[in-house]
C-alpha positions in Angstrom: 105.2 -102.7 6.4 103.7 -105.2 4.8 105.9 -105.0 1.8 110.1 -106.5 1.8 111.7 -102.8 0.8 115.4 -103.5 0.8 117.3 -101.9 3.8 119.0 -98.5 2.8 122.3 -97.6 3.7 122.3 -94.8 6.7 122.8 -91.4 5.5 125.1 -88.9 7.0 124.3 -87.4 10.3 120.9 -86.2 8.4 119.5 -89.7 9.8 119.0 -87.7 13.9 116.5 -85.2 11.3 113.1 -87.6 11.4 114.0 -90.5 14.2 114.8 -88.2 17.8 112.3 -86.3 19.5 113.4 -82.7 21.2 113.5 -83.5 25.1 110.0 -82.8 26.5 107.6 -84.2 29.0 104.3 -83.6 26.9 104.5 -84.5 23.2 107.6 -84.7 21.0 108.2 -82.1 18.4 110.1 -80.8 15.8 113.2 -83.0 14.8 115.4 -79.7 13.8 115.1 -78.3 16.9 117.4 -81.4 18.1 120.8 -80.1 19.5 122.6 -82.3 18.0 121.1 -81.3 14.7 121.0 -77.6 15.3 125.1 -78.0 15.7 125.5 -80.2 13.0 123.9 -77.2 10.6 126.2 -74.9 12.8 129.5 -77.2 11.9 128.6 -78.1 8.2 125.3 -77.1 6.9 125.7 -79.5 3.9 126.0 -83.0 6.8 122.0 -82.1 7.6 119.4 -82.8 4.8 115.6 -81.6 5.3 113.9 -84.4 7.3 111.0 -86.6 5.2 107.7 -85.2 5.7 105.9 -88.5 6.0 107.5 -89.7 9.5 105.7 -93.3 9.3 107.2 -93.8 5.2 111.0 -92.5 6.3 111.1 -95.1 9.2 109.0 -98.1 7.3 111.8 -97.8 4.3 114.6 -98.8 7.6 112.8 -102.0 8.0 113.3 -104.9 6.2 111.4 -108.5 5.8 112.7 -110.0 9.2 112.5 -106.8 11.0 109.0 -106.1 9.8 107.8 -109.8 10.9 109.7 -109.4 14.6 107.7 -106.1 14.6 104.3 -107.4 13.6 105.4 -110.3 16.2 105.5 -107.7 18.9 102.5 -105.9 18.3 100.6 -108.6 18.2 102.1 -110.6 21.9 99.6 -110.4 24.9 102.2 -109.7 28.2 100.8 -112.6 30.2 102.4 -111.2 33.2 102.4 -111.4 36.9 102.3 -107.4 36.9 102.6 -105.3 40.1 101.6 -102.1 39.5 104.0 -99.1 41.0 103.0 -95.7 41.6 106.4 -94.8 41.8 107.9 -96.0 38.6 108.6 -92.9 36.8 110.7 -91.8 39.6 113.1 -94.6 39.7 113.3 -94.4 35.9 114.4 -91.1 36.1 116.6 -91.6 38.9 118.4 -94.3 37.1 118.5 -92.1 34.0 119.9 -89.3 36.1 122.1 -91.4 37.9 123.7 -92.8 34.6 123.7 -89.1 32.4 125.6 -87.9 35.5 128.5 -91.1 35.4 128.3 -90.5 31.0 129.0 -85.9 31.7 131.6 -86.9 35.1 133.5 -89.1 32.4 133.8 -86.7 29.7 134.6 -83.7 31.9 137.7 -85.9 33.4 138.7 -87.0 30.2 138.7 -83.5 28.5 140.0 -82.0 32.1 143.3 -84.1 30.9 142.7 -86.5 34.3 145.6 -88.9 34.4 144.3 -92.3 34.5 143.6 -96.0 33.7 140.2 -95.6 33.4 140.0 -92.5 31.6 140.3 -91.9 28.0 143.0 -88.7 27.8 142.4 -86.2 25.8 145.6 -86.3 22.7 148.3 -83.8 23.7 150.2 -82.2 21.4 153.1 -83.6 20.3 156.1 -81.2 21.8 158.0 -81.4 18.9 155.3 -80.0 16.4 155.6 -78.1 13.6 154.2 -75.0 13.2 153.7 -76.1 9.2 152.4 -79.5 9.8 149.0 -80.3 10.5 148.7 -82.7 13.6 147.4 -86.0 12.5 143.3 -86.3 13.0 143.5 -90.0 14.0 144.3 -89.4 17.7 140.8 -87.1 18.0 139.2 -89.9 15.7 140.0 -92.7 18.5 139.3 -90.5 21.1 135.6 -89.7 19.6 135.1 -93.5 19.3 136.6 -94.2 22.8 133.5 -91.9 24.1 130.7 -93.0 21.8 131.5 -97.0 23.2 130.9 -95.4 26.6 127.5 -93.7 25.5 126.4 -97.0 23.9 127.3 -99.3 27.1 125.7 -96.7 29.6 122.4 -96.4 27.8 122.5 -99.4 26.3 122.2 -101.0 29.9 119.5 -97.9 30.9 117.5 -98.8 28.1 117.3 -102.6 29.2 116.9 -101.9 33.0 113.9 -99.4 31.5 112.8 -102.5 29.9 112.4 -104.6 32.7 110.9 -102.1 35.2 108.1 -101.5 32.2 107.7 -105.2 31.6 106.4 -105.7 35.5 104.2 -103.1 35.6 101.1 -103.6 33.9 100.2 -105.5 30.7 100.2 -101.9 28.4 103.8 -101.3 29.5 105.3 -104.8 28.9 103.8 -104.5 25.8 105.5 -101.3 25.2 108.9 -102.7 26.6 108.5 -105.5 24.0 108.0 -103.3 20.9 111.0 -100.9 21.8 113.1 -104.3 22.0 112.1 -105.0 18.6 112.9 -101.6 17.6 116.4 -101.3 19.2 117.5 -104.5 17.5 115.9 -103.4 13.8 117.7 -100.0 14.1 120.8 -100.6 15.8 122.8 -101.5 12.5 121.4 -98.0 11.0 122.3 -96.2 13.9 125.4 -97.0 14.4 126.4 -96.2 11.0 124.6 -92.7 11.3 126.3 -91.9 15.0 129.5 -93.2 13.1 129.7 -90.5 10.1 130.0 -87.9 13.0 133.6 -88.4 13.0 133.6 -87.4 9.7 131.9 -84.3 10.2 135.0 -83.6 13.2 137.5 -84.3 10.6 136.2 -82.2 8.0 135.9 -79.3 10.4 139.1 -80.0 12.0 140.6 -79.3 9.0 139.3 -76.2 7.9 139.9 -74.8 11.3 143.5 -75.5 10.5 143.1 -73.9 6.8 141.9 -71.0 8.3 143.7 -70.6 11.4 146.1 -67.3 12.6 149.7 -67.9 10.0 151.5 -66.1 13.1 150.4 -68.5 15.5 153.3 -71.4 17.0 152.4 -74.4 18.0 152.2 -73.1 21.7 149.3 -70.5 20.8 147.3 -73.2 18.8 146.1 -74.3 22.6 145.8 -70.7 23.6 142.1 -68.8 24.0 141.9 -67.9 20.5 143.8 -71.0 19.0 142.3 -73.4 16.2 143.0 -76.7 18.0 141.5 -75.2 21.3 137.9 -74.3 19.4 138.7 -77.9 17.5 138.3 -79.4 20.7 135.7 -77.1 22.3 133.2 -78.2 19.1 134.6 -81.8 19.5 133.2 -82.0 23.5 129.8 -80.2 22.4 129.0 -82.7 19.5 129.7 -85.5 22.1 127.6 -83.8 24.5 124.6 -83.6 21.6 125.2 -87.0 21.1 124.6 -87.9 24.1 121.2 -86.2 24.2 120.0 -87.8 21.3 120.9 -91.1 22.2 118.8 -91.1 25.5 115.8 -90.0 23.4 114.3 -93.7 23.7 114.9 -93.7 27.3 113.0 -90.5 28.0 109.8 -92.3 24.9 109.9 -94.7 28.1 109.8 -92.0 30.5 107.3 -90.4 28.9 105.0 -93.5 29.0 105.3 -94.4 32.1 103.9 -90.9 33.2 100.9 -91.4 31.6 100.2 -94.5 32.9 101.0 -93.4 36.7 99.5 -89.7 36.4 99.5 -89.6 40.0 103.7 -89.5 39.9 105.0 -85.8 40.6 108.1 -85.0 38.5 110.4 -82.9 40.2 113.6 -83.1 38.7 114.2 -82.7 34.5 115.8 -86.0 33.4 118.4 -83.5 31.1 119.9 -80.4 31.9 
């Protein structure tokens, strides 16, 4: 990272392939077998291109010339402390991880339940005076998609930091480990964002072939019936959030993960994802 490679525009949702680990408590592996990326190839097998094969080159060329110095920065700072070492840090880590996946799935189940209220973003009706000939207009699910993915990033965003902090007073080795991911959540933020972004993209495009190809017989009233388009629509819509979701807490569980190792004597009982 010595270098000052100009930062590259995100791809499409091909960036997950490469930068999230598949959920484990030993070692991460294989990118593809990421949900999110296994439904992606499911929804649109064109929105997935084959990860790099040099891991440490794909996520160098995402840095540029200030990111690379905060980095360097970071690597280089001695925590100075006080520490106070806790044997039971990797349970309140996953606790509060719990805690917040199970606030992020309660919120999505009301909103797609059709709860009525302030606090809850409502899934878009259907307009009772549709027409079996017109194609409902995407921008409703679009908002709705967005609505959800600001309530991922606040939750986690939060986790992450809380992680952080409960690292940061445990030993020097952690702290030093809190202050690297900082560095790396600020550097990839921007390209995230634009990545987690082109999945409404890949809803619309699906959205409307579902429409192309659904039953010419059907009314308006069957399109929300077992077998209607809009009702798979939204079934696929509420399984890429819930992929999202999983990849997005990848660097909580990276901090998980580390705090394990350095409190072996911790007994995880409880998966931190279902």
């Amino acid at each position: 990272m010595g270098g000052s490679p100009a930062r590259r525009p995100a791809p499409a949702p091909g960036f997950i392939n490469g930068y999230c680990m598949q959920r484990t408590h030993t070692a991460p592996q294989s990118a593809p077998a990421s949900r999110l990326v296994q439904l992606l190839q499911s929804l649109d097998s064109k929105a997935v291109r084959a990860g790099h094969g040099d891991f440490a080159e794909r996520l160098g060329r995402l840095f540029d010339l200030s990111d690379a110095i905060s980095l360097d920065g970071a690597t280089r700072h001695t925590p100075s402390g006080p520490f106070t070492a806790n044997d039971d840090l990797p349970e309140q880590l996953q606790a509060d991880l719990l805690r917040t996946r199970r606030a992020l799935l309660d919120y999505i189940g009301r909103s797609f339940a059709g709860e009525k209220a302030a606090s809850i973003v409502a899934l878009p009706p259907l307009r009772e005076d549709a027409g079996a000939e017109k194609r409902p207009s995407f921008g409703a699910y679009e908002r709705f998609y967005q609505a959800h993915q600001r309530q991922l990033i606040a939750g986690l965003t939060n986790l992450r930091l809380r992680c952080r902090r409960l690292l940061a007073g445990h030993s020097e080795p952690l702290a030093h480990l809190a202050e690297i991911d900082a560095v790396m959540e600020s550097s990839l933020t921007a390209w995230a964002r634009q990545g987690f972004a082109a999945l409404s993209g890949v809803l619309e495009q699906r959205y409307r072939l579902l429409w192309q190809q659904r039953d010419p017989f059907h009314t308006p009233a069957d399109w929300l019936g077992p077998h209607g388009w809009l009702t798979q629509f939204r079934r696929e819509l509420k399984m890429l959030l819930l992929a999202e979701l999983d990849a997005r807490q990848e660097p909580v569980l990276g901090l998980l993960a580390a705090a394990r190792d350095a409190c072996p004597a911790s007994v995880n009982e409880e998966s931190p994802t279902p």
